[in-house]
C-alpha positions in Angstrom: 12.1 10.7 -3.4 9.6 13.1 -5.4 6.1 12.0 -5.3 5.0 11.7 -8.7 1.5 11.9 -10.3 0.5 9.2 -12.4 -1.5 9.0 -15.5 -4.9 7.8 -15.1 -7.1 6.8 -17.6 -10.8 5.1 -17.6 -10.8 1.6 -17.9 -13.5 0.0 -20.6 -15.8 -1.5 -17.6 -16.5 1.3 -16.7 -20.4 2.8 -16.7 -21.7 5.7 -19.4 -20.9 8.6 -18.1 -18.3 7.9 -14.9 -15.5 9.7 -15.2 -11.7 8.6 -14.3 -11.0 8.9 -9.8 -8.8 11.3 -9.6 -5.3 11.0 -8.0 -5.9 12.8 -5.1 -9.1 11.1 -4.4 -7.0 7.7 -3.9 -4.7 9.1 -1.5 -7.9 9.7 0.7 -8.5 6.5 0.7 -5.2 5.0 1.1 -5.1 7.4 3.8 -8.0 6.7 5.3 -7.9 2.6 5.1 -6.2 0.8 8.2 -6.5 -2.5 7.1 -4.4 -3.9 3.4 -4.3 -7.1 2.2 -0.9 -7.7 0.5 -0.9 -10.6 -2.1 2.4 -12.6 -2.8 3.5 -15.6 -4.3 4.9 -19.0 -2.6 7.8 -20.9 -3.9 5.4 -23.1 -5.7 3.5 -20.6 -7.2 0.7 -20.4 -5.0 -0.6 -17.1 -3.8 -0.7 -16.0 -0.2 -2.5 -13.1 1.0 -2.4 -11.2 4.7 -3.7 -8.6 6.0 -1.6 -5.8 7.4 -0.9 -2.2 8.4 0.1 -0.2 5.1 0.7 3.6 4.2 1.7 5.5 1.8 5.3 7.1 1.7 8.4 7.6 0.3 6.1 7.8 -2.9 5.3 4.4 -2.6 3.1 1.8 -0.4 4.9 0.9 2.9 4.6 -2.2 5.3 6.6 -3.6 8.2 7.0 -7.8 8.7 9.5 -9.9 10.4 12.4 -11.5 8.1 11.2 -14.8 8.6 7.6 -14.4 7.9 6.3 -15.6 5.0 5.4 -12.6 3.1 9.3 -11.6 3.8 10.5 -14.8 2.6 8.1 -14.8 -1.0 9.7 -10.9 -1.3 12.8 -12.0 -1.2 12.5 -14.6 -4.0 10.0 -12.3 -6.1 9.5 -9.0 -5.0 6.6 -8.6 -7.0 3.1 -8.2 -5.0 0.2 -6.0 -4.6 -1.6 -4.4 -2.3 -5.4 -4.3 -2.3 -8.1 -1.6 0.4 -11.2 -0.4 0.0 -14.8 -0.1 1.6 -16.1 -4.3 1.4 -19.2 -2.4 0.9 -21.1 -2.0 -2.5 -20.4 2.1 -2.4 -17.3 3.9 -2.3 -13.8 3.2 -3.6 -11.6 0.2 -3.9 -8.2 0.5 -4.3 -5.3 -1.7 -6.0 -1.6 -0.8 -5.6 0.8 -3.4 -8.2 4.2 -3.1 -7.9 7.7 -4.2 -6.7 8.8 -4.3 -3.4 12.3 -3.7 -1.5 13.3 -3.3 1.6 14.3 0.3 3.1 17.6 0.2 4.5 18.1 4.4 5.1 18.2 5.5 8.1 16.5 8.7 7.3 13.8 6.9 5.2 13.0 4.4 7.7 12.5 7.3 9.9 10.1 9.1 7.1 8.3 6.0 6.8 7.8 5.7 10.4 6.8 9.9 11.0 4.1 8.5 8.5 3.2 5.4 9.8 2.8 7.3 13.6 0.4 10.1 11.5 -1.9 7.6 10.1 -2.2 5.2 12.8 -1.7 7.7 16.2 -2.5 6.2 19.4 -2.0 2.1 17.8 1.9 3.4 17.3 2.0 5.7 19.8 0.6 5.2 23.0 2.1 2.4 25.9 -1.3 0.6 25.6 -1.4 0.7 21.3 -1.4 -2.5 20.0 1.9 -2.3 18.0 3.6 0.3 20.4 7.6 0.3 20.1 7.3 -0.4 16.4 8.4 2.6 15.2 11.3 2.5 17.4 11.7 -1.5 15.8 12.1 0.0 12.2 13.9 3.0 12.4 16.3 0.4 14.7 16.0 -1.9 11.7 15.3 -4.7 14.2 11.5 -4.8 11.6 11.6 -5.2 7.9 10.4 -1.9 6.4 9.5 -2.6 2.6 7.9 -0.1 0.1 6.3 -1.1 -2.9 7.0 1.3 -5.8 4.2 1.4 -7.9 4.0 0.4 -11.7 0.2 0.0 -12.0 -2.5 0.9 -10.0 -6.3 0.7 -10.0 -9.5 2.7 -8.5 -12.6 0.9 -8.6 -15.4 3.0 -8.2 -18.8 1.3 -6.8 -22.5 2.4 -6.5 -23.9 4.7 -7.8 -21.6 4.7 -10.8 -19.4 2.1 -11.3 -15.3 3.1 -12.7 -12.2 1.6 -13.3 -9.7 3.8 -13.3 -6.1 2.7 -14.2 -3.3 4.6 -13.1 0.4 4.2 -14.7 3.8 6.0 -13.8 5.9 6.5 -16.5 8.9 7.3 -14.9 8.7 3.6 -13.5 
């Protein structure tokens, strides 16, 4: 997989005078967050949201679960979800991923995925006294549910001093 730039464009809530967040500028922050909150829906419509351990690769957002939890189980009977970061502080940039998820079943991707996962989060993966040590080992085992989300919309929501919406779109999606 190609990462692909999207097209952004400045959403009409946004202040006089801010200007679209670039691209690049959102793979700072997805790069920088450690916490995402991934938003699903139940059987009977109702939403569920959980926080979890998110990054992005394979040009696209990428999360780990157990087959039997519930986010796994609302994927499998609609795949759409999206995943939310940002700063839960009145400055800086919140971030909004929308898209589709699947699970990873390559060999070679889960092991991409996971060279990612181990950059980002270091010592959590890593180390015999991280908190989710031996995952990495789990999903490239495919023993743990590796899904990516590919991305049809996403959003930048810049705060004080100037507020922005940017929207971005990938139209080879």
């Amino acid at each position: 997989m190609v990462d692909s730039e999207p097209v952004a464009e400045l959403g009409p809530f946004s202040a006089p005078g801010a200007r679209a967040t670039p691209w690049t500028s959102v793979l700072v922050v997805l790069g920088e967050a450690e916490v995402f909150w991934l938003s699903t829906v139940r059987p009977d419509g109702r939403p569920h949201v959980t926080p979890l351990l998110a990054a992005w690769s394979l040009d696209g957002m990428c999360f780990t679960t157990g087959g039997q939890e519930r986010k796994a189980r609302n994927l499998d009977r609609d795949p759409h979800c999206a995943l939310t970061t940002g700063t839960s502080a009145l400055t800086g940039v919140d971030v909004v991923i929308e898209g589709v998820a699947s699970v990873v079943d390559g060999r070679p991707e889960r092991e991409q995925a996971v060279g990612d996962f181990e950059r980002k989060y270091g010592a959590h993966l890593t180390s015999p006294e991280g908190t989710w040590y031996g995952l990495g080992e789990a999903v490239v085992a495919g023993d743990v549910r590796l899904y990516r989300v590919a991305p049809t919309v996403g959003f930048a929501f810049g705060k004080l001093p100037t507020s922005s919406q940017t929207r971005y779109t990938w139209p080879s999606r």
